[in-house]
N, C-alpha and C positions, 0 to 999 in steps of 0.2 A: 504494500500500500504506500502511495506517495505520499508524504507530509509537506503542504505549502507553507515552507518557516516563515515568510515575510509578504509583506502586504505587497515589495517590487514583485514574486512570485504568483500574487493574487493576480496582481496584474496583467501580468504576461500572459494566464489562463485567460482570463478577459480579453485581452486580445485575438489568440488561438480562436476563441469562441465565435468572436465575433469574423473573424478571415473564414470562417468556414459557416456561418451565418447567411455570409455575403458571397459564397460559395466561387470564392477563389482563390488561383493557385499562387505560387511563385513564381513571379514575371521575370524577375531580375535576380541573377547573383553577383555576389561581389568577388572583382578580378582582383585587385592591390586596395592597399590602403596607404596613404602615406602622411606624417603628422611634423608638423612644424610649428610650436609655441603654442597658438592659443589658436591653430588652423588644422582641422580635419581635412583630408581629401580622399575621394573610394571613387575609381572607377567601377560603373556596373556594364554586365552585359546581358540581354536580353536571354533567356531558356526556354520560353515559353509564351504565347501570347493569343489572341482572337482578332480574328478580322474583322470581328463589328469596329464600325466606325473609321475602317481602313487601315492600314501596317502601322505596324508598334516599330519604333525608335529602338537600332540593337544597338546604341552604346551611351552609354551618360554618367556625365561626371554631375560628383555631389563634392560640394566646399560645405565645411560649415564650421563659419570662425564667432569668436567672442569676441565682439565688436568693445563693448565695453563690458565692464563688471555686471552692467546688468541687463544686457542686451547682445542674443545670442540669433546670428544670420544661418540659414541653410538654404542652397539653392540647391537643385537639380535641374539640370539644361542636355541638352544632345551635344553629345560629344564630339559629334562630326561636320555639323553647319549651324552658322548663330542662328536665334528667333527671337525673337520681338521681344523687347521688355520695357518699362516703362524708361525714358529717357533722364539722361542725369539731370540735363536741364529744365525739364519740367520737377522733378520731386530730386535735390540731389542729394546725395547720401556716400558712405564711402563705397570705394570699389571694390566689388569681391574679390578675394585673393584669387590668384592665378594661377595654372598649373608651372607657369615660369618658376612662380615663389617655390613650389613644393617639390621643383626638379629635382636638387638635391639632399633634399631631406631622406631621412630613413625611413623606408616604406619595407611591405609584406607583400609577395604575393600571392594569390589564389592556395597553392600548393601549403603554403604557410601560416594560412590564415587561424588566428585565435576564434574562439564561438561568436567575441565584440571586441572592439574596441572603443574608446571612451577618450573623448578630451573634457577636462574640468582646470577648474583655476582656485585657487585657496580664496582670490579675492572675490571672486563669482559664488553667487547660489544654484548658476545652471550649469548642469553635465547634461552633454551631448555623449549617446550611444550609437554607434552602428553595427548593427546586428548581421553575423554573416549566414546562418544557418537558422533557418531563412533568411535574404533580406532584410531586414525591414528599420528604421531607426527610433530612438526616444530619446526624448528632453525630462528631465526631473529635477526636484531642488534637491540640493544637495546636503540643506540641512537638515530634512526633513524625512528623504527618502522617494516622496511622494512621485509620481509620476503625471507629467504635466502632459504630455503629448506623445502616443505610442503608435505607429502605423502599423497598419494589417499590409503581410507581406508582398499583396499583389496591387505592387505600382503600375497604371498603366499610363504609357507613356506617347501618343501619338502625334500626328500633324498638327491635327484639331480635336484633340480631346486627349485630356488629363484626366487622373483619376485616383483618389488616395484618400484612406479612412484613417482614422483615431481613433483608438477606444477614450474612455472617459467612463471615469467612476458611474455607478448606475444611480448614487443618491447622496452623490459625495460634490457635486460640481454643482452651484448656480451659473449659470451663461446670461450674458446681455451683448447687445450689441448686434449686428449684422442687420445691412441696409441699404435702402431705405423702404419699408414697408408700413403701412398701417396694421398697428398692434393691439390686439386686446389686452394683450402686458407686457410689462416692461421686463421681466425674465423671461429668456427664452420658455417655449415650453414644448415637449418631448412631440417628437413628429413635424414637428417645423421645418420646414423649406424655403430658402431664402434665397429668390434670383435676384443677381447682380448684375443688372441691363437698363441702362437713365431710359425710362420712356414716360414720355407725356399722356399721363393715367392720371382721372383726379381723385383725389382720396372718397369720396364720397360713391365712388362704382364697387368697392368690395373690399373687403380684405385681402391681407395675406397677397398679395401680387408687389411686382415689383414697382417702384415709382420713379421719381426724378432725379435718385442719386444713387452712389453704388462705394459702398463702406464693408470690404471683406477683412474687417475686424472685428474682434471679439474679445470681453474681458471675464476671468473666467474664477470665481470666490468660492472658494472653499471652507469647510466648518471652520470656525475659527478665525475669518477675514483672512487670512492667506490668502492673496491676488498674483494672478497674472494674466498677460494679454499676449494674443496672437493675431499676427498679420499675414495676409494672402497677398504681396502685392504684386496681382495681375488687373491689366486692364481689361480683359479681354470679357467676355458673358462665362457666368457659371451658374450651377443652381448648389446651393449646400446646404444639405441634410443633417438638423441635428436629432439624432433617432433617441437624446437621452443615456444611453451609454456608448455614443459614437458621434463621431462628427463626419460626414463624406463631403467631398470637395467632388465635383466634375465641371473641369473649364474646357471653354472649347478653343484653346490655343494659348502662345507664350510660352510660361517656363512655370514651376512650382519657385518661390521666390518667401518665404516664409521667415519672421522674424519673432523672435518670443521675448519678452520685457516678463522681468522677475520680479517685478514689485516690491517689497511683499503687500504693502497695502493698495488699495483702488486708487488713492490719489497717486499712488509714486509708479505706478502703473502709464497711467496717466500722461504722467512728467515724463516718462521714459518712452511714451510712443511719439507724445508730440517734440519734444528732442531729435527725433527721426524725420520724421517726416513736416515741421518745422511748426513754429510756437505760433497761437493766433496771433492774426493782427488785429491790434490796437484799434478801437469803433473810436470813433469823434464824441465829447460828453453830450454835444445836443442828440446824437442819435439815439441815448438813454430816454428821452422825453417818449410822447405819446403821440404817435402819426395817425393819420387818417387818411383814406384811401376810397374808392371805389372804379370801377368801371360801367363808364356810362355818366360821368360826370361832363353835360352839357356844350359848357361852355364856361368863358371865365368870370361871366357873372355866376355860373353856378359857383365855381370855386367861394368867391365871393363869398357869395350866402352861407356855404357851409362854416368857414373861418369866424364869420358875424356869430353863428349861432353855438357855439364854443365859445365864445367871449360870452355873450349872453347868458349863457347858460352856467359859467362862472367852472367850465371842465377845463383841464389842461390841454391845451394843443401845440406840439412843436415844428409840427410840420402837415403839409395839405401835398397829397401824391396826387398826380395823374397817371391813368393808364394809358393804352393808345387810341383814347379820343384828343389827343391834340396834336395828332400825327395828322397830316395829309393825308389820305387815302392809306393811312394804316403804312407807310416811310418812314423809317428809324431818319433823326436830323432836321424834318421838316415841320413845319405847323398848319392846322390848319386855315386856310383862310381868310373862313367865314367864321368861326367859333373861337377860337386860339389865334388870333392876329398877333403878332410881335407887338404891334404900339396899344392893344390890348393887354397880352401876359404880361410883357417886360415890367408895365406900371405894377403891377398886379407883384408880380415877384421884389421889386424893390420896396414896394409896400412891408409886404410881411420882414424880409430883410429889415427893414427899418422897425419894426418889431419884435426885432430879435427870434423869428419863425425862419422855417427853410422850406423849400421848394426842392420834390424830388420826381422824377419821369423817368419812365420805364421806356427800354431800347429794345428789341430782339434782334437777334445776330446776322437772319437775313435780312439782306438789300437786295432793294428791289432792280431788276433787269434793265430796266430801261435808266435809271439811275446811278449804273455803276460804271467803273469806268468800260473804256470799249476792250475787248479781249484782247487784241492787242496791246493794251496798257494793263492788263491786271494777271504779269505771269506771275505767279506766286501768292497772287491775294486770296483769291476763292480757291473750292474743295472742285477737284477735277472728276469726270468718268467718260470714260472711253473717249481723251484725250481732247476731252472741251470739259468748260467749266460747268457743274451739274447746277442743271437749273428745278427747284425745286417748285413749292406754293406753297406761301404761307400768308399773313394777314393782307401784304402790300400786293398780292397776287405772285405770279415767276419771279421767281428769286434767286439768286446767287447768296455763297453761304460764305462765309469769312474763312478762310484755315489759318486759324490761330497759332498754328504748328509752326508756320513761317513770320520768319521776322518783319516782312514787308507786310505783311497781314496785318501784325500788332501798329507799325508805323501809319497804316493807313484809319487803322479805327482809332487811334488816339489825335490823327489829324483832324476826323469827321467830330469828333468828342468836343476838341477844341474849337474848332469852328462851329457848333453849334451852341457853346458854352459864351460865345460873344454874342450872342442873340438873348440866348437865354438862360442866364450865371446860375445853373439848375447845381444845388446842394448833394445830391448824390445819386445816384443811377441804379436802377432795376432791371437786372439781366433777366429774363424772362424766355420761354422757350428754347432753351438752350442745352435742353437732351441731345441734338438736337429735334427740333420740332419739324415735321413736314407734313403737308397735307394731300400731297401728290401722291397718284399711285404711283409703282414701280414698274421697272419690266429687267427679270434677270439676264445679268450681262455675264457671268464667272460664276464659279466654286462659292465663292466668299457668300454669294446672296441666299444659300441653303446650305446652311452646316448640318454635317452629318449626324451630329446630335443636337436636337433641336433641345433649349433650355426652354422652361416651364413659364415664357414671357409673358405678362398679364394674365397670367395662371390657367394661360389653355395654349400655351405651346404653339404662341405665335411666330411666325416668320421675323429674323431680326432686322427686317425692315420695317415692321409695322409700326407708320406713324410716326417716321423721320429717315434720313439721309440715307440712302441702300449702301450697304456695306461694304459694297465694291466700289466705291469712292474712295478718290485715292488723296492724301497729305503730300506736303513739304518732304521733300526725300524719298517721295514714293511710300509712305506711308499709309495700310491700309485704315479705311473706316472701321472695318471689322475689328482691327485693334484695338484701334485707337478711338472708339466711340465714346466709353464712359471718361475720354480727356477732354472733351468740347466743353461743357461746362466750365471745368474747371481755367482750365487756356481762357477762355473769354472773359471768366473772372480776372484775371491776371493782368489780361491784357487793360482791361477796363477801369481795374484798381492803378494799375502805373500810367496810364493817361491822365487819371483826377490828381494824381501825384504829380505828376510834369506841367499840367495845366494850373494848379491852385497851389501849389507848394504847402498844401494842407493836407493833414489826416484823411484820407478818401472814406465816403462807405458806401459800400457796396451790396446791394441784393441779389444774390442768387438762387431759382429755383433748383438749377442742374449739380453739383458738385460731385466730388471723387477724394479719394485720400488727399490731404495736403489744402485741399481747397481754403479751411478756415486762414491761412495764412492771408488770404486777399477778401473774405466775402463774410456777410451774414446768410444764413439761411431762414429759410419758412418754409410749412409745410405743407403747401400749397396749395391745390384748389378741396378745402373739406366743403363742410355741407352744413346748414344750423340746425344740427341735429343734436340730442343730447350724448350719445354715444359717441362724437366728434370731440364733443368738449373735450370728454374724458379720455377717449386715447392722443390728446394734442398731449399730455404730460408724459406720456412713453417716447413721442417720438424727439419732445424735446434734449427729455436726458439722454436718451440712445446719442443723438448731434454731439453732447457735452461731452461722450467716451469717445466721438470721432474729430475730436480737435476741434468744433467750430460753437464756441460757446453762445457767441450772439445768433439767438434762435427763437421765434414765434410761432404762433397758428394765426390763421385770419379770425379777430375778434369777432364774433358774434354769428362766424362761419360765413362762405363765399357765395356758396351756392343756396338755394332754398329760401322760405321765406323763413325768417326766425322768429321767432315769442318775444312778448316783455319782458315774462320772467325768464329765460334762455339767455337775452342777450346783457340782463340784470348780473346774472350767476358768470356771464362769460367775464364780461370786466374784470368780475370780483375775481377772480383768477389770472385771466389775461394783464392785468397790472402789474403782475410780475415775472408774467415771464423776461427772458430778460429783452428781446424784441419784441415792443408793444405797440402792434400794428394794428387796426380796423382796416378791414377791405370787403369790399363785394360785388355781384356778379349787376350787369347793367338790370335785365329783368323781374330782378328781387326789389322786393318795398324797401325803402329808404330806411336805414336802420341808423344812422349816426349817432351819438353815443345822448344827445340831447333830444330825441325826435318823443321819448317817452321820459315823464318825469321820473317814474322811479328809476327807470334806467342811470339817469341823469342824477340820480342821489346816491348813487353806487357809483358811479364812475368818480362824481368828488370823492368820495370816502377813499376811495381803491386807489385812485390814482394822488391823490393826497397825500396817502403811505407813501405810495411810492415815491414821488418827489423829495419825501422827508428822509426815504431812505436811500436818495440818488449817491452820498456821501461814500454808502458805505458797497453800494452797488458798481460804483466808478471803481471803486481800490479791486471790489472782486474782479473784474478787466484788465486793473493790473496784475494782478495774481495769475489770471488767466495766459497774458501777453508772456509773462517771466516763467511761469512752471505747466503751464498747459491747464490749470488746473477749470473743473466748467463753472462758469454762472450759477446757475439752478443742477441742481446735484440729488440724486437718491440718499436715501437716510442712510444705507450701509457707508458710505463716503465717508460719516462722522466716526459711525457705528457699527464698523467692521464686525466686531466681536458678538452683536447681539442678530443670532440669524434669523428671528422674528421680523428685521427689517427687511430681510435680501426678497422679499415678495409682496413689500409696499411699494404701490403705483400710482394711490389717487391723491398721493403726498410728495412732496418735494422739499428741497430747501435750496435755501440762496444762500451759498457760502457754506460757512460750517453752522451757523446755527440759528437761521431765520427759519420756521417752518410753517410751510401754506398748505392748508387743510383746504380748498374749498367746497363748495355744495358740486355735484356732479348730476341731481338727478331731479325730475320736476315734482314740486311742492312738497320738500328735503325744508322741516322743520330743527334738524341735527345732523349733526354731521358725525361718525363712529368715524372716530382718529385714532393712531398709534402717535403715543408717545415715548421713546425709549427713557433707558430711566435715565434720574437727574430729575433738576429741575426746572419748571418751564413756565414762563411769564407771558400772561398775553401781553399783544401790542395797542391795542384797541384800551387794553385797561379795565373790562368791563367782568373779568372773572378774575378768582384769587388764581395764587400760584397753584400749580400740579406737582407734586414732588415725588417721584416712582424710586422705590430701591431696584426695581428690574421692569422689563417693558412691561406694556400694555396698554389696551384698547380705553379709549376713552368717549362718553358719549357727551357732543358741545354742543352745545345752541347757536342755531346758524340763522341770525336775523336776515329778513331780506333784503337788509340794503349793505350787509356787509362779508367778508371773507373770515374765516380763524386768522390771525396769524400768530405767533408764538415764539418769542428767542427765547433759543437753550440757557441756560445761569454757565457763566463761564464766560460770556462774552459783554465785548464794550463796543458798542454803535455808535460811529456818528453819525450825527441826524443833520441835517438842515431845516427849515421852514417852507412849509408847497409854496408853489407860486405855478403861474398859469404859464410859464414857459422854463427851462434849464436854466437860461441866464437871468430868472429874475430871481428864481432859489437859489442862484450859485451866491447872490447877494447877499442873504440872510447870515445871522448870528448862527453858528454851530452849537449845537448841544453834544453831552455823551450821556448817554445811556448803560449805566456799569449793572448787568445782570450777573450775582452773585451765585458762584456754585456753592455746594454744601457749604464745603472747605473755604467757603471764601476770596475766592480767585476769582480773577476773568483777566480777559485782555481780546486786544484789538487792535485794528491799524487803520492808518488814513495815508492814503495816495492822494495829491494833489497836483494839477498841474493844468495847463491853458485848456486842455482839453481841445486840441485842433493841430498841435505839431507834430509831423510824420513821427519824431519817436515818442516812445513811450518809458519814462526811466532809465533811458539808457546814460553811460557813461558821460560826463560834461554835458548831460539835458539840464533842461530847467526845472526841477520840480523838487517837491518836497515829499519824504515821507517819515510820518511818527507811526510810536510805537506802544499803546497805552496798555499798562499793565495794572492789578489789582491786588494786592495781598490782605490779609487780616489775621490777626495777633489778640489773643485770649489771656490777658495777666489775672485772675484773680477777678473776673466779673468784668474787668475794664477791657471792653473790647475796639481794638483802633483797627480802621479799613483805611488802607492808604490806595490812591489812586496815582500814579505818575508816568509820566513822559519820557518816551525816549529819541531824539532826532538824532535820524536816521542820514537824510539829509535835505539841505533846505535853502535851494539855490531859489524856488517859486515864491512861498510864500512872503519871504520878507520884503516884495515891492507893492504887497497887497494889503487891505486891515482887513484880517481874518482871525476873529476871537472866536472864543469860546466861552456864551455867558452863562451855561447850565451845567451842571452836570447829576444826574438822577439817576439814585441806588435802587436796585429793587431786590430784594431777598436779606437786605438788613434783620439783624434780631429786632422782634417787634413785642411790646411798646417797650422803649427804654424809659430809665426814671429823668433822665439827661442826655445830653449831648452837647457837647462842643466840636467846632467846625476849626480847624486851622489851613490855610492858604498859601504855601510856602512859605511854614515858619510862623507865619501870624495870624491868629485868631480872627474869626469874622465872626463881629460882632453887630452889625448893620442889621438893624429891624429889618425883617421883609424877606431876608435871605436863605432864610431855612423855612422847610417846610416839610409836611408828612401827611399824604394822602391817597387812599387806597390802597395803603403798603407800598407804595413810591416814596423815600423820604429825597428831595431835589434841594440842590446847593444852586441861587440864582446869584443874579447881580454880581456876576464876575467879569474878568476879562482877561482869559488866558490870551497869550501869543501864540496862536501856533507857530509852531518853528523854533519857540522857547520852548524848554524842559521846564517843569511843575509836577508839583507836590500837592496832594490836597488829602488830608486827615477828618478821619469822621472818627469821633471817639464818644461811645455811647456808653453807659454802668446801667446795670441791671442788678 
């Protein structure tokens, strides 16, 4: 009888299990091996294979080096002619090692071979195994034993079509991530299939299909919060299968290209993929405000009115969008010229400008035919087939497509940027239809227009033509569509973000529908076309966090939904949540009733409240941007993020947090007089003020009262907010006095930070920028009944604030010991003794009538006897 002495041997059965599940052989054996530092290399050669899908690849090399201590590469590629991979210059990263590097190193041959062999690093958690007998490889921590990623022996390896499993513990792994699709949750869950193909699908047709972006990432929690994350970085279409104690990949082209980040927690997870694939870019602070949008906005007297009635209505507005009604005939560049006249907009736009509002217009990528240059003048600028530029249809009618692949491409759309930026100084740009979008049928030209394994596209196994660019379109270098499809997006992002760069020498921002790994470095996302339906509301909070694991944290839903007519109460509940996501957008479909956030009063008494908060909490929402820009870290975040350790959280979805410890409970469901919340334990303060503290020694479900005009929200004890005062735009709040808000853990601690800076200069923090950041921390000290909370300051640095007067006239305790017999207040040293300056209510005790520096370091003493 066999005895499995260790859980790596459990495994390995698991494995076994599952290759013969999937009832397959051993494709490949391993010829040599050969190891150099902290670089694995094995050539394989094929033994076996099937002709579905066409001839198997007989020779391939595998590299797999430890790029960093916590960041571990494995490719597998054909060892006899290159193929397609993502290009340096769109996502660059180091170079895989080389068979050059490995020539001399000491290697094994076949003849010679051990059962594996193993590279690991004493500074590393990840070991890399390649297993000879069978095949197959695994990654595992090192301190633990655990086994992160194991594959079933039979790799297959073809023209067009890949193919390779994992096992995975069967109740030992929570999975998130893999995208973009609409979710009923935010953990994966078992039988899930995930295509990776941008098509223009609107959320409101179904679930479970794929949509307008394509993220083959994944972060992967184990009991205990132990994290780590895996990448696929192919561009090509795949569907992947997570069966629950397996993961299957099937791509249909490229190379396996695979990176694992060791975490061990979600956030450093996190930090460690967008380090790779590169750190968000920095949003402008007006982009934080509250936009408004629709499609089928008139004309610029409509604009007009709707801006009137947000003033009126006394709701925040920072910005008025157009969609493409003030295009000419649906023309990226032009206006119309009976609705949108120049000596119409332009006033119109310097107006709000002069109110400190922006003005933002949506572009799509197609140009129109007659519009572009003559083919003779446009080698290099549009997507070519069959040796003319492909003419598609989309709003403007026949169309040529941009190929952003090429340099003269990007040259040409940041010239048209700029030239229409002198008409009209439009605040930021809306990439729109940029899967891409087409509305023309097809006709097959090649191979490339019918893969031989069709992916599960729009979830009945459409054609990868369906509904943009046919595949056999060719790029800059000869570069096919087929490959290079899920990069359109993202390249137009790119290109669109370094035009408002080169044109405004301001922080650009940017909207895109379409994105791909790397994308947050240039763009926001949204979720694009839902529906005002209640089920929408509620998976808008999965797809957001899903964006925050894939690097791009500034992320919305359409407020109050796009399509459909929506409710009072619906569009009531959507605010109260849409306030915080961290892109807070309204938009809607031209044919839908007018929903603007004023058109119903109660609507309109939720939106002050919601959006109120949020103004108050722009302070501390700006710093999370910085946090975001410096360590990848998201916006709006799952509860495990805080609270690794507690696995009651890992399959909370109708909750989030902002940071580490704001958390937004909202109503999700119609005529939802509570709300049944999780709160892990610790302690938690509402923000509204209007219930006592919660203090849990370990999680649990909590039932709140969810008035109709407003959201839960709740900071964890342990942190310090700074707040500002609302005002109906960013620049009128950025004015205001600062408060802080010190929410007390058990123990008495908290702390927090504040980023500050113009909020508009290309960098963000960086080295010799202008800006300031503190650092506020909380302690408390128990002598004998006398108990002293000190609050103080730490400048970090503070090149911004000192040409500014930016005090701090508040600051408010909450989780103090309550009632004291006394208290005295001391201020750097010196007692505050000014009538009027202390105060205690509803278990808030508030220090006012101050005037911290920020920039200066401060002391501030609460000493209460009991």
């Amino acid at each position: 009888m066999t005895i499995i002495s260790s859980f790596a041997d459990l495994f390995t059965l698991l494995t076994i299990l599952i290759c013969l599940l999937h009832r397959c052989g051993a494709n490949y054996e391993v010829e040599s091996v050969t190891g150099s530092g902290n670089v694995l290399s094995a050539k394989l050669k094929l033994v076996g294979g099937k002709a579905e899908f066409g001839p198997d690849v007989k020779r391939l090399n595998l590299t797999a080096s430890l790029e960093t201590d916590n960041r571990l590469h494995v490719r597998i590629t054909d060892a006899d002619r290159s193929r397609w991979e993502v290009p340096q210059d769109v996502i660059p990263r180091p170079v895989p090692a080389s068979e050059d590097v490995l020539l001399h190193s000491s290697g094994l041959s076949n003849s010679s071979l051990p059962g594996n062999s193993t590279m690991s690093s004493t500074s590393s958690d990840l070991t890399f195994t390649i297993h000879t007998a069978p095949f197959r490889f695994t990654v595992s921590r090192r301190s633990t034993g655990h086994v992160l990623f194991d594959t079933c022996a039979a790799l297959i390896f073809k023209n067009r079509y890949l193919e390779v499993t994992s096992a995975l513990p069967n109740r030992g792994a929570s999975l998130y991530g893999l995208g973009e699709q609409t979710k009923r949750r935010f953990r994966l869950q078992q039988n899930d299939t995930f295509t990776i193909w941008n098509e223009d699908v609107g959320r409101a047709d179904i679930l479970d299909i794929n949509l307008y972006s394509s993220h083959p990432f994944y972060m992967d929690v184990r009991p205990g919060g132990t994290a780590h994350g895996v990448l696929l970085l192919n561009t090509n279409g795949m569907d992947i299968k997570y069966g629950g104690s397996y993961i299957t990949y099937k791509v249909i082209g490229g190379v396996f290209d695979f990176y694992f980040f060791a975490g061990p927690s979600p956030l450093t997870v996190v930090d460690q993929y967008t380090q790779l694939i590169g750190r968000p870019a920095p949003m402008p602070y007006w982009s934080f405000g509250f936009h408004q949008s629709r499609y089928g906005y008139k004309n610029v007297a409509d604009l007009e009115g709707v801006v009137a009635g947000y003033t009126k209505a006394k709701i925040p507005l920072e910005s008025i969008w157009s969609d493409i009604d003030y295009m000419d005939g649906g023309q990226d560049f032009t206006l119309d010229p009976i609705n949108f006249p120049a000596n119409l907009l332009r006033p119109f736009v310097d107006r709000l400008h002069n109110n400190s509002q922006k003005y933002v217009v949506i572009i799509d990528p197609a140009i129109k035919k007659e519009a572009a240059p003559p083919q003779n003048e446009s080698v290099g600028l549009f997507l070519q087939r069959n040796g003319t530029n492909y003419v598609g249809r989309v709003w403007p009618g026949e169309a040529y497509y941009p190929d952003f692949m090429s340099p003269h491409a990007a040259e040409y759309w940041a010239r048209k940027i700029s030239e229409f930026r002198r008409t009209i100084p439009a605040d930021g740009l809306w990439c729109d239809m940029n899967e891409p979008s087409n509305f023309k049928d097809w006709e097959p030209l090649n191979e490339y227009d019918d893969s031989p394994y069709r992916i599960n596209n729009t979830g009945i196994h459409r054609n990868l033509n369906n509904k943009t660019v046919p595949v056999s379109a060719v790029h800059f270098n000869g570069v096919s569509e087929y490959d290079a499809h899920n990069l359109y997006g993202l390249l137009e992002s790119r290109a669109t973000h370094d035009a408002l760069l080169k044109d405004t020498a301001r922080r650009p921002f940017v909207l895109s529908r379409a994105t791909f790994v790397s994308s947050g470095r240039y763009t926001a996302h949204w979720t694009g076309d839902n529906d005002g339906r209640w089920e929408q509301l509620a998976q808008s909070i999965n797809t957001i966090l899903n964006f925050g694991l894939f690097g791009i944290p500034m992320m919305g839903a359409d407020i109050c939904g796009f399509t459909g007519n929506t409710t009072e109460e619906l569009c009531s509940r959507w605010i109260q949540l849409g306030a915080f996501y961290p892109f807070a957008r309204a938009h809607a479909e031209k044919t839908t009733a007018r929903r603007e956030l004023y058109v119903w009063e109660s609507t309109a008494q939720s939106a002050r409240k919601a959006l109120g908060m949020r103004y108050r909490l722009l302070p501390y929402i700006y710093t999370l941007m910085y946090e975001a820009h410096t360590t990848g870290s998201p916006i709006a975040r799952p509860l495990f993020f805080s609270y690794p350790q507690d696995s009651d959280t890992y399959g909370v979805d109708k909750q989030f947090l902002l940071g580490h410890g704001v958390l937004v409970s909202p109503v999700l469901e119609p005529g939802a007089t509570t709300v049944d919340a999780y709160f892990p334990a610790g302690r938690w303060f509402s923000l509204h003020g209007r219930s006592p503290a919660i203090s849990l020694q370990t999680g649990k479900r909590v039932t709140l009262p969810a008035p109709a005009d407003s959201a839960n929200v709740h900071l964890a004890g342990g942190n310090i907010l700074p707040l500002q005062q609302p005002g109906l735009t960013t620049s009128a709040a950025r004015q205001s006095e600062f408060h802080l808000l010190v929410a007390l853990a058990e123990n008495g601690t908290a702390s927090g930070e504040l980023f500050l800076d113009d909020g508009e200069s290309p960098e963000m923090g960086g080295v010799g920028g202008n800006w300031t950041l503190v650092r506020f921390s909380c302690n408390t000290e128990d002598r004998k009944g006398i108990i002293t909370t000190t609050v103080s300051s730490h400048v970090v640095q503070n090149s911004y604030a000192p040409s500014r007067t930016l005090a701090i006239s508040k600051v408010a305790f909450m989780g103090l010991p309550s009632p004291p017999k006394g208290f005295t207040v001391d201020v750097n040293g010196a007692e505050l003794k000014a009538a009027g300056t202390k105060s205690r209510r509803n278990g808030v005790f508030t220090v006012s009538g101050l005037s911290l520096v920020i920039g200066q370091q401060f002391e501030i003493k609460v000493v209460t006897s009991h």
